[in-house]
C-alpha positions in Angstrom: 0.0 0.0 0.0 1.4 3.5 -1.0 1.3 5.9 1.8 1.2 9.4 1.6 4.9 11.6 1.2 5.8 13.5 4.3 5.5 16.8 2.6 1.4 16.6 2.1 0.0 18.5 5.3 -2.0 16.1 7.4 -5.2 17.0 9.5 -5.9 14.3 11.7 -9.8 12.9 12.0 -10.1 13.9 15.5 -8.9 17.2 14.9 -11.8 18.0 11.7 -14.5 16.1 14.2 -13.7 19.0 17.0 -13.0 21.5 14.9 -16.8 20.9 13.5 -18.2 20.3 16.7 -16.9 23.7 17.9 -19.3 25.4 14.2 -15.8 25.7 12.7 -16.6 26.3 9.0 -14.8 23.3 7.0 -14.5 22.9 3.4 -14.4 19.3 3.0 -13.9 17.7 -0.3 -13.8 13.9 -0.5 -12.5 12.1 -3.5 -13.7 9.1 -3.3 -16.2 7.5 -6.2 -20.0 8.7 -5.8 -20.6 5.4 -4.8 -18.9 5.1 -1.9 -19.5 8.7 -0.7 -23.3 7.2 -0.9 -22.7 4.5 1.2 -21.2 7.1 4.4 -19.5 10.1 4.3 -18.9 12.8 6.9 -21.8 14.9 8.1 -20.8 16.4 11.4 -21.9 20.1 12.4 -24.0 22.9 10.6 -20.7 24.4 9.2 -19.5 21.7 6.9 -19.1 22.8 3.7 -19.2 19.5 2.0 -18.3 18.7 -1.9 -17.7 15.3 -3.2 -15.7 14.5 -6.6 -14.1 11.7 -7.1 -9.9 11.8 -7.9 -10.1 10.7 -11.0 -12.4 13.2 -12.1 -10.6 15.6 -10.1 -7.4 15.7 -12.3 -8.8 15.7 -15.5 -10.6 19.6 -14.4 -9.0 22.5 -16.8 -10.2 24.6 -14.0 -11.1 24.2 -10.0 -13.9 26.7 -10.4 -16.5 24.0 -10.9 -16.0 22.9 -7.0 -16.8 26.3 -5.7 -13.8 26.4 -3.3 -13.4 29.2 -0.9 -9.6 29.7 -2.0 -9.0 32.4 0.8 -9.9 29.2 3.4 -8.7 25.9 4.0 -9.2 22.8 2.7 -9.6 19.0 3.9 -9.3 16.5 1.5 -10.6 12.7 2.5 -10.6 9.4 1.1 -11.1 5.7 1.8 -7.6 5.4 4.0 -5.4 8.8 3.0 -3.5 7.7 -0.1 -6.0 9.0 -2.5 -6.3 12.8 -0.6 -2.7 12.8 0.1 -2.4 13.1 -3.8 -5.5 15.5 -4.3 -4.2 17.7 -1.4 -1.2 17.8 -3.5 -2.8 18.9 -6.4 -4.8 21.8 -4.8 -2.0 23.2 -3.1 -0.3 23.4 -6.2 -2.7 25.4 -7.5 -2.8 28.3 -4.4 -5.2 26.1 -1.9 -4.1 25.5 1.4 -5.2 22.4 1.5 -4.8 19.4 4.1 -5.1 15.7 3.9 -7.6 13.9 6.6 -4.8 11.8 7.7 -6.0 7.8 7.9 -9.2 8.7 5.8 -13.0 7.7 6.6 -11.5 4.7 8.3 -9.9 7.2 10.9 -13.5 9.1 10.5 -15.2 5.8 11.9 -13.1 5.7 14.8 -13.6 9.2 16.3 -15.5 9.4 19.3 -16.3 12.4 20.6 -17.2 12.7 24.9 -19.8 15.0 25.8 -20.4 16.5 29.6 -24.4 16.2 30.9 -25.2 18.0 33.5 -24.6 15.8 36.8 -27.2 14.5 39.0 -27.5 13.9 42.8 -26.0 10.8 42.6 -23.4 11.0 39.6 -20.8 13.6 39.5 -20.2 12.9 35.9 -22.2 11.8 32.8 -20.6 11.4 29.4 -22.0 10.8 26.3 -19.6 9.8 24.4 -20.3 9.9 20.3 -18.7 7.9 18.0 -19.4 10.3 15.2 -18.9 8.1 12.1 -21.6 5.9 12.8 -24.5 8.0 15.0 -23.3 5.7 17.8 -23.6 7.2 21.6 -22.3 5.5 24.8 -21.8 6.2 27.8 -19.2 6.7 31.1 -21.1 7.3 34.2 -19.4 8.4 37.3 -20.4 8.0 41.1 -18.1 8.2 43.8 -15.4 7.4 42.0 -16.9 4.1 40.1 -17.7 3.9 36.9 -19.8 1.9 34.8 -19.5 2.0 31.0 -22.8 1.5 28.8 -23.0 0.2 25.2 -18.9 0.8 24.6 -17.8 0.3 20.8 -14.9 -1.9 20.2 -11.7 0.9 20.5 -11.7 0.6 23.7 -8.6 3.8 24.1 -11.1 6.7 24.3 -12.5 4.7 26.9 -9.5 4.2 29.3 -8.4 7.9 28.3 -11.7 9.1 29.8 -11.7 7.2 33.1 -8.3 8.3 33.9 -9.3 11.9 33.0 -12.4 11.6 35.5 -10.4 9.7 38.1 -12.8 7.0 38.1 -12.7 2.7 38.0 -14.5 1.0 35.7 -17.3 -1.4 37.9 -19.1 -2.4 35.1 -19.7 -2.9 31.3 -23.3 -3.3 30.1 -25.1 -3.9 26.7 -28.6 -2.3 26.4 -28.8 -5.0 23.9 -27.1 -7.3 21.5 -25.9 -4.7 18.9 -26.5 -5.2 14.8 -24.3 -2.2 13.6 -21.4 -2.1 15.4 -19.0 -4.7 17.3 -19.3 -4.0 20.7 -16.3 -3.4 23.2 -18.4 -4.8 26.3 -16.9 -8.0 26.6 -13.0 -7.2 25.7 -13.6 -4.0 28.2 -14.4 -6.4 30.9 -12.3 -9.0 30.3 -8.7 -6.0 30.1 -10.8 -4.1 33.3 -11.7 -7.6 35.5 -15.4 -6.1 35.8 -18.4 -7.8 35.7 -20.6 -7.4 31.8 -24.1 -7.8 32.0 -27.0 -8.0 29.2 -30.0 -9.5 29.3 -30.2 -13.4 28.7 -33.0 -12.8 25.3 -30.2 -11.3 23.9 -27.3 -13.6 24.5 -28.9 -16.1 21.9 -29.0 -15.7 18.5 -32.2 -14.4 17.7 -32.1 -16.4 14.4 -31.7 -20.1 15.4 -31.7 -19.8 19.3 -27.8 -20.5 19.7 -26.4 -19.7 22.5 -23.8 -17.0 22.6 -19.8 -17.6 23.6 -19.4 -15.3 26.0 -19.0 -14.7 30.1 -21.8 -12.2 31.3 -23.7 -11.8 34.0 -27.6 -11.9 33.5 -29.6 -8.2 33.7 -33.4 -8.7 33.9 -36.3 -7.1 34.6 -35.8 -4.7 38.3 -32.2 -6.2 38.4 -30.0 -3.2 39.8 -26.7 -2.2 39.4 -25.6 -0.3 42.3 -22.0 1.9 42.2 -20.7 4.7 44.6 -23.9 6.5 45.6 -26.3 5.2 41.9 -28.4 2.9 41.1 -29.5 1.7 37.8 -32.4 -0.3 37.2 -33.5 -2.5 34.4 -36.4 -2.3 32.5 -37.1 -4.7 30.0 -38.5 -3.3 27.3 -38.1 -5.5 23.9 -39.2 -5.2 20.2 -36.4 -3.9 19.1 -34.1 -7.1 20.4 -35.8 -9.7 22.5 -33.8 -8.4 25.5 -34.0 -4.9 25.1 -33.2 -3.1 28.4 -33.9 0.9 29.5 -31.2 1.4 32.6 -33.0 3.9 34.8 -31.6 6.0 37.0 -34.5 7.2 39.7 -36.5 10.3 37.8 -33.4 11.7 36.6 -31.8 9.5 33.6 -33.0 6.4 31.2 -30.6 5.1 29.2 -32.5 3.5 26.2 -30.2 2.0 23.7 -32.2 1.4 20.2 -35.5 1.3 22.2 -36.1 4.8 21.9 -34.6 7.4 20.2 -35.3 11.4 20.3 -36.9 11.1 16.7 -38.2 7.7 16.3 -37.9 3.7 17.6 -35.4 0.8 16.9 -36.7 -1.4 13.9 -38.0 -4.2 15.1 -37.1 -6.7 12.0 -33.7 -7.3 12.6 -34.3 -10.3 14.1 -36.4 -11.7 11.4 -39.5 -11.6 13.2 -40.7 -8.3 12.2 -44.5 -9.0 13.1 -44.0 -10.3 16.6 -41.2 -7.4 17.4 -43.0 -4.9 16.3 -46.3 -6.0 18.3 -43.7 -6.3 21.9 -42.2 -2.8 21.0 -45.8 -0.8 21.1 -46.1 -2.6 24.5 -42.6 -1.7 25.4 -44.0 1.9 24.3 -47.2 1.4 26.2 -45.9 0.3 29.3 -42.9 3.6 29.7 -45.6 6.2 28.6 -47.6 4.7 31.8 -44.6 4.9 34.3 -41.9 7.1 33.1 -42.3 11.0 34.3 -42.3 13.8 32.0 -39.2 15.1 33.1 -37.0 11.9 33.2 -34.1 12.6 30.6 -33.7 9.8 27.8 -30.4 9.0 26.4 -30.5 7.1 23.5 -27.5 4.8 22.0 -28.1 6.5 18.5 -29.1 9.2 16.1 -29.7 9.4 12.7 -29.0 13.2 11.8 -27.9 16.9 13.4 -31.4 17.6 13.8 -31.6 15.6 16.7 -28.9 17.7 18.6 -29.4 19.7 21.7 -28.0 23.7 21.7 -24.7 21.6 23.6 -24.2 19.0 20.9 -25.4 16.3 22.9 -28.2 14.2 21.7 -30.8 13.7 24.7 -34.7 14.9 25.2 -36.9 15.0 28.1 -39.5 12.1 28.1 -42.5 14.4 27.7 -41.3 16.3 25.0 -40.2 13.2 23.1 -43.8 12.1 24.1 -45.0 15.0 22.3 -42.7 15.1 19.0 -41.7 11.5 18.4 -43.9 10.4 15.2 -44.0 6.7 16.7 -44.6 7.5 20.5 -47.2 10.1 19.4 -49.4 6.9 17.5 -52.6 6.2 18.9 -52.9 2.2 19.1 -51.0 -0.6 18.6 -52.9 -1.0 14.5 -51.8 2.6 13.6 -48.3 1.5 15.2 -47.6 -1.8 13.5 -49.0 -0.2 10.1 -46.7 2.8 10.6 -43.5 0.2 11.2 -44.8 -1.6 8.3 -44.8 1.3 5.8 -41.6 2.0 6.7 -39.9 -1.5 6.4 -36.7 -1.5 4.4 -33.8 -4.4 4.1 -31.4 -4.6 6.8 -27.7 -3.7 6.0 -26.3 -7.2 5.2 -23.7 -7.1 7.6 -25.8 -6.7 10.5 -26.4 -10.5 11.0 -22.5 -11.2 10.8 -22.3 -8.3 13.2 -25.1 -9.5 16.0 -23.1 -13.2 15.3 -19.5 -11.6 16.1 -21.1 -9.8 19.5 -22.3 -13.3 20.3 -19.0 -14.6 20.1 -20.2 -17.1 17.5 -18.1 -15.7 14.7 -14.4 -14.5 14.6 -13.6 -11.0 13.0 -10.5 -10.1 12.0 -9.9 -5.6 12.5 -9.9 -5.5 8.7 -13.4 -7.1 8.4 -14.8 -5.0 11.4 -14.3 -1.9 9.5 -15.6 -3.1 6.8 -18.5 -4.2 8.5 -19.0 -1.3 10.5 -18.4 0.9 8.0 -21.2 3.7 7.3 -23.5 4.9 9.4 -25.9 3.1 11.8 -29.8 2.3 10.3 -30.9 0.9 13.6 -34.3 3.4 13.8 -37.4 3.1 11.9 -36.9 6.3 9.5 
């Protein structure tokens, strides 16, 4: 593989994801083929100024004036893995654009994550969303006393580690809302390299397409099961359709974590399992049953988003239950026909890789770090949309 000469200026991936995240204008121009810009591509912040032309094309210009560059403002120039932009930076800057290679590429993209500071409650000094911006993908560090316990991790576990030695704090405990289709979790390496417990709930440590058990060690999280650390308390509330074992971590009437049960702007699809039908008819009940006991005011944290709209005014991606109650297309529904014919309307096929994914979290199929990327790769299409 050629890699890029010293002399192209590199920007690294975190670097453009903060300086986005901070409403730092960017011109971005990615050179990969349309295709693949199709398939993911960056979309971070309201000041990305994003073009897309593949290199090919790119060279064979008699002028730059068709891509509308700013040339009084910089430049990043992204690819699959930075050998492609390292040449098209080159290009630019030879003609007067000060331009910069994304250093790594969309593969670096994918593996940004981004933490994010809530506002503390009585019994957690710190809570951080932390958002893995490639994919839409939000976990979470939460803080009490000094313990930590680390909710729906992805798989590079560094950002991670860095962040609990920022905060001071020791990992107690890894936990999986549920058995994840779109990316490969870090739950059970995290607890294995930590020598914490990992719990999830037993529906979802079977395959939900032939009932195989999963290879794995974990610790069982059912319905009312708590997880107490430092002065908190979470407790479990099953909630499935989405997965058979969904699970809501509830913390008093402050915070409910909700994985791909709920997000701010819609549900998790209920067909990934195969079983759209049934799913679907268990997540209106799921519905049902937190619109009867949940309080208005109880925060919901959500493991994904599917677009900037979603955002709060501090970047974080959270909503109050009653205003979700009073926004979200599928929690607004009236009964459980107008519910399953709203799911149904909006049924598309599932990524392909999301049953090799949902094996590999099981522990029933090896992946090598070259096939995780690929699988991950793009962002997540875990909601009904």
């Amino acid at each position: 593989m050629r890699m890029p000469e010293a002399s192209v200026p590199l920007i690294p991936a975190a670097d453009l994801a903060h300086r986005l995240d901070q409403g730092e204008r960017v011109q971005l121009l990615d050179v990969r083929s349309a295709e693949r810009v199709a398939q993911g591509r960056v979309t971070l912040g309201a000041t990305l100024d994003f073009r897309a032309l593949a290199a090919s094309q790119l060279y064979e210009l008699a002028t730059l004036a068709p891509l509308r560059l700013d040339p009084a403002a910089p430049v990043a120039v992204i690819c699959g893995h930075g050998n492609s932009s390292a040449g098209a930076t080159r290009f630019l800057r030879e003609r007067g654009f000060e331009a910069y290679s994304v250093a790594g590429g969309m593969a670096a993209w994918e593996t940004v994550y981004l933490p994010r500071r809530l506002s503390p409650t009585p019994a957690l000094e710190h809570v951080i969303q932390v958002d893995r911006v490639g994919k839409g993908a939000l976990s979470y560090v939460l803080v009490s006393d000094g313990d930590a316990v680390v909710v729906d991790p992805g798989r590079h576990l560094q950002p991670y580690e860095a962040l609990l030695e920022e905060l001071g704090a020791t990992a107690a405990a890894v936990i999986d809302t549920h058995m994840h289709a779109d990316y490969l979790s870090g739950a059970r390496a995290a607890a294995a390299r930590w020598q914490v417990p990992y719990f999830v709930h037993p529906e979802d440590a079977r395959s939900p397409y032939d009932g195989a058990e999963g290879r794995f060690a974990h610790q069982p999280l059912t319905e009312g099961d708590t997880i107490a650390f430092g002065r908190a308390t979470l407790v479990a509330a099953h909630v499935p359709g989405h997965t058979l074992g969904s699970t809501a971590l509830v913390l008093g009437d402050a915070l409910a974590l909700t994985g791909d049960f709920l997000f701010v702007r819609s549900v998790g699809r209920p067909d990934l399992g195969g079983q759209r039908h049934a799913w679907t008819a268990q997540l209106w009940d799921s519905l049902e049953r937190v619109r009867r006991e949940w309080p208005g005011d109880l925060l919901v944290l959500p493991a994904h988003y599917a677009s900037e709209g979603e955002r709060r005014a501090d970047r974080s991606v959270a909503a109050r239950f009653d205003v979700i109650a009073a926004t979200n297309e599928a929690v607004m529904l009236p009964d459980r026909t107008a519910f399953l014919t709203w799911v149904t309307d909006r049924s598309t096929q599932p990524p392909d890789s999301y049953r090799t994914i949902k094996l590999a979290n099981l522990g029933l199929v090896d992946v090598s770090d070259a096939d995780a990327e690929i699988l991950e790769f793009g962002p997540n299409a875990c909601a009904v949309t």
